[in-house]
N, C-alpha and C positions, 0 to 999 in steps of 0.2 A: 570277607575275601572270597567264600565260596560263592558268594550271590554275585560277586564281579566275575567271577569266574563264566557263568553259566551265559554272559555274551557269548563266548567262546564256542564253537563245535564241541562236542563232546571230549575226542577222540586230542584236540588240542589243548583242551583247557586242564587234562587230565597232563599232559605234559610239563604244563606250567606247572600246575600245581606241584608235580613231585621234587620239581626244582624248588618252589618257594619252601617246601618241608624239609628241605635241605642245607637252604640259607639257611634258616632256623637252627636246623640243626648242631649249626655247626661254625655259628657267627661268634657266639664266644670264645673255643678251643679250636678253631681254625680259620681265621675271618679271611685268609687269601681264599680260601676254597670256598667260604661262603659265597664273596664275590664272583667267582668263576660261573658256580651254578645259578645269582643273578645274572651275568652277562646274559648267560643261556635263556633265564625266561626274559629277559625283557627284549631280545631277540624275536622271541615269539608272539610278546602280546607287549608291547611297549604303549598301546594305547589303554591301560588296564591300570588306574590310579594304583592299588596294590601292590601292583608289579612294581612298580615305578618306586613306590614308599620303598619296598623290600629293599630292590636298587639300590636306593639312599642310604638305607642301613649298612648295609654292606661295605658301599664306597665309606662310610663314617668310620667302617670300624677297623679300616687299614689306613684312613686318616688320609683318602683322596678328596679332601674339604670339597675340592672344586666341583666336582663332579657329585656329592653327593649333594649338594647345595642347588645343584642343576636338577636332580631329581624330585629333590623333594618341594620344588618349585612347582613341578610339572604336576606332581601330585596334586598338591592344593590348587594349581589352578582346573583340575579334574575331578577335585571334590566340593571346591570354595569354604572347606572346615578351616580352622586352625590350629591343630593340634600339635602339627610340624613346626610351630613358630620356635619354640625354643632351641630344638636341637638344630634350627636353621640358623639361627645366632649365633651358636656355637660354631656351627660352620666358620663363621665370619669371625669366632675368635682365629679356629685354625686358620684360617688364610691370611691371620694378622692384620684383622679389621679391627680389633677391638671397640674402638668408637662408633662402628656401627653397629657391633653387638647392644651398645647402649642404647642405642635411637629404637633400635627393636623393642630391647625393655621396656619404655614410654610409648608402643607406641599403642594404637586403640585396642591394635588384635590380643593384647594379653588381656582385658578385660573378658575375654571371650572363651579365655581359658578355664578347665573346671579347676579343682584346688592342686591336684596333682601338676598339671601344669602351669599354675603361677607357682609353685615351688622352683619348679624347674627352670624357669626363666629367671629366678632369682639369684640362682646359684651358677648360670651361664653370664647375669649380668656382674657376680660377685668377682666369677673368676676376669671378667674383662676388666675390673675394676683392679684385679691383681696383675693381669697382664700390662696395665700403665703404669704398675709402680705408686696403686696408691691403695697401700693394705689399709690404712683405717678407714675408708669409703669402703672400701671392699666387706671388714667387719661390719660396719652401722647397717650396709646392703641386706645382711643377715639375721640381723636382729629382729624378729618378725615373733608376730601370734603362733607360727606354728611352733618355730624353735622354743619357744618359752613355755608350749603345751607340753604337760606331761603323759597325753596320748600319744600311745604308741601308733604311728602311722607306717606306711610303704616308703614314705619319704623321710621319714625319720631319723634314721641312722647319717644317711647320707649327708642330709642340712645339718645335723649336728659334727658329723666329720668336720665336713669344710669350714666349718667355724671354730673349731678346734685348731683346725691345720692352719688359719692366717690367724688367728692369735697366737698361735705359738712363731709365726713368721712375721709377728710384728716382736717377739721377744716377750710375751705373758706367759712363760709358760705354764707359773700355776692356776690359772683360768684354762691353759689348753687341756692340760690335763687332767682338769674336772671335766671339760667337755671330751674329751676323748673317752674318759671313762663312761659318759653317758650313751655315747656315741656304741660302745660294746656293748650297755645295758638293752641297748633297742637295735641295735644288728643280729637278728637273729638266723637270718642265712646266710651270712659271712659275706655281707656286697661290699665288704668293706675291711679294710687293713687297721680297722682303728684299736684292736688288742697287741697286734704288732707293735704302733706305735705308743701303744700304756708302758708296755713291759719297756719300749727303749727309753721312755722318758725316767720310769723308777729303775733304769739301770739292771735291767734283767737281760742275761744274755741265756740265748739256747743254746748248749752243746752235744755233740753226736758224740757218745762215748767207744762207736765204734771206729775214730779217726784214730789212726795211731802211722804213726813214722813207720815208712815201708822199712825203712833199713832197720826195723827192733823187734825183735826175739822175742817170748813169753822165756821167761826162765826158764818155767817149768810146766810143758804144755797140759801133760796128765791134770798137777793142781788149777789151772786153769780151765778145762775142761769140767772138771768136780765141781769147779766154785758155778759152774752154771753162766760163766760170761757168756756173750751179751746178757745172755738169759738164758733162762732153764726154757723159751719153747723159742730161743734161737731169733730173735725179736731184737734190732736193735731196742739201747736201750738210752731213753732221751733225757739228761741232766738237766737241772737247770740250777745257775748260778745268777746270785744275788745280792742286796743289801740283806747283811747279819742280821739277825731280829733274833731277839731274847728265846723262844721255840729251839733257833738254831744251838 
């Protein structure tokens, strides 16, 4: 991105840039504001493949398919890579193309993808396969060499979610919740809700013990105090309720 940059005058290209360190910044805990500070670089340097990717991401991540679909066209035709192919199908799920998300799947340019992206196009062509209402295509979709590697990958957690999640949405769920539980063995940055859904499948609820009915009294605040509720360093403190097991 820096060496697309350096087309740029100095004194502009430093502009863009602080914008594109911005999208970044802040495309997953504030994706309107990402976009914004896209608008603003691709404003300045719209013929800058980069800018244009950034663009894309941004429109994706407030779920302006159209538009992000248009950018990351403009990209690839500025680069002629393919590395945009999949989340460009996904576009095409959002925009409720699904069958064309397919014909993408098939088509040359995924052969051209390195491993991380034929993952990713697998799991764009599983979900189009779920968005027609046809979960068992959508399962076999997934069933691949990688899923059945017991290396831990980047993509790991994630392929094994979503095949957790349509076997349990075709009604297996003791297959989803082995794969869910594998799914938290190999998430280990948390990209992924799949300890959330172990615990709701074995019926485990979290409770905040610091909810209590506004309209109820402590008896007796002094011994409540004493006893160190929530906590002795004033910390809620986090319950959790379950299936009985013999321990209990």
């Amino acid at each position: 991105m820096r060496q697309e940059l350096q087309s740029l005058p100095k004194t502009l290209a430093e502009d863009v840039a602080k914008n594109l360190v911005m999208v970044a910044r802040l495309i997953d805990e504030d994706p309107e504001g990402a976009y914004g500070y896209s608008r603003v670089a691709l404003r300045l340097a719209s013929r800058v493949a980069a800018v244009r990717e950034a663009a894309g991401f941004a429109a994706y991540a407030t779920q302006k398919y159209g538009e992000a679909l248009a950018e990351f066209r403009a990209a690839r035709r500025m680069t002629g890579n393919t590395d945009l192919w999949p989340v460009m199908a996904d576009c095409e799920r959002g925009l409720g193309r699904p069958e064309k998300a397919l014909d993408m799947a098939g088509a040359p340019e995924v052969h051209k993808l390195d491993k991380a992206g034929q993952v990713e196009m697998r799991l764009v062509a599983a979900g189009a396969r779920r968005d027609m209402g046809q979960l068992d295509a959508a399962i076999v979709t997934l069933q691949s060499p990688e899923l059945a590697s017991t290396s831990v990958q980047p993509w790991t957690a994630r392929l094994r979610y979503a095949y957790a999640d349509a076997l349990l949405a075709a009604g297996r769920e003791g297959e989803a919740r082995e794969w869910f539980a594998k799914a938290v063995e190999s998430d280990k940055d948390g990209s992924t809700d799949a300890s959330d859904r172990l615990a709701e499948l074995d019926g485990v609820e979290f409770v905040d013990a610091l909810v209590e009915d506004d309209d109820e009294e402590p008896e007796n605040p002094e011994e409540s105090e004493k006893s160190g509720e929530p906590g002795e360093s004033g910390e809620p403190v986090r319950e959790v309720t379950g299936p009985e097991s013999e321990e209990d």
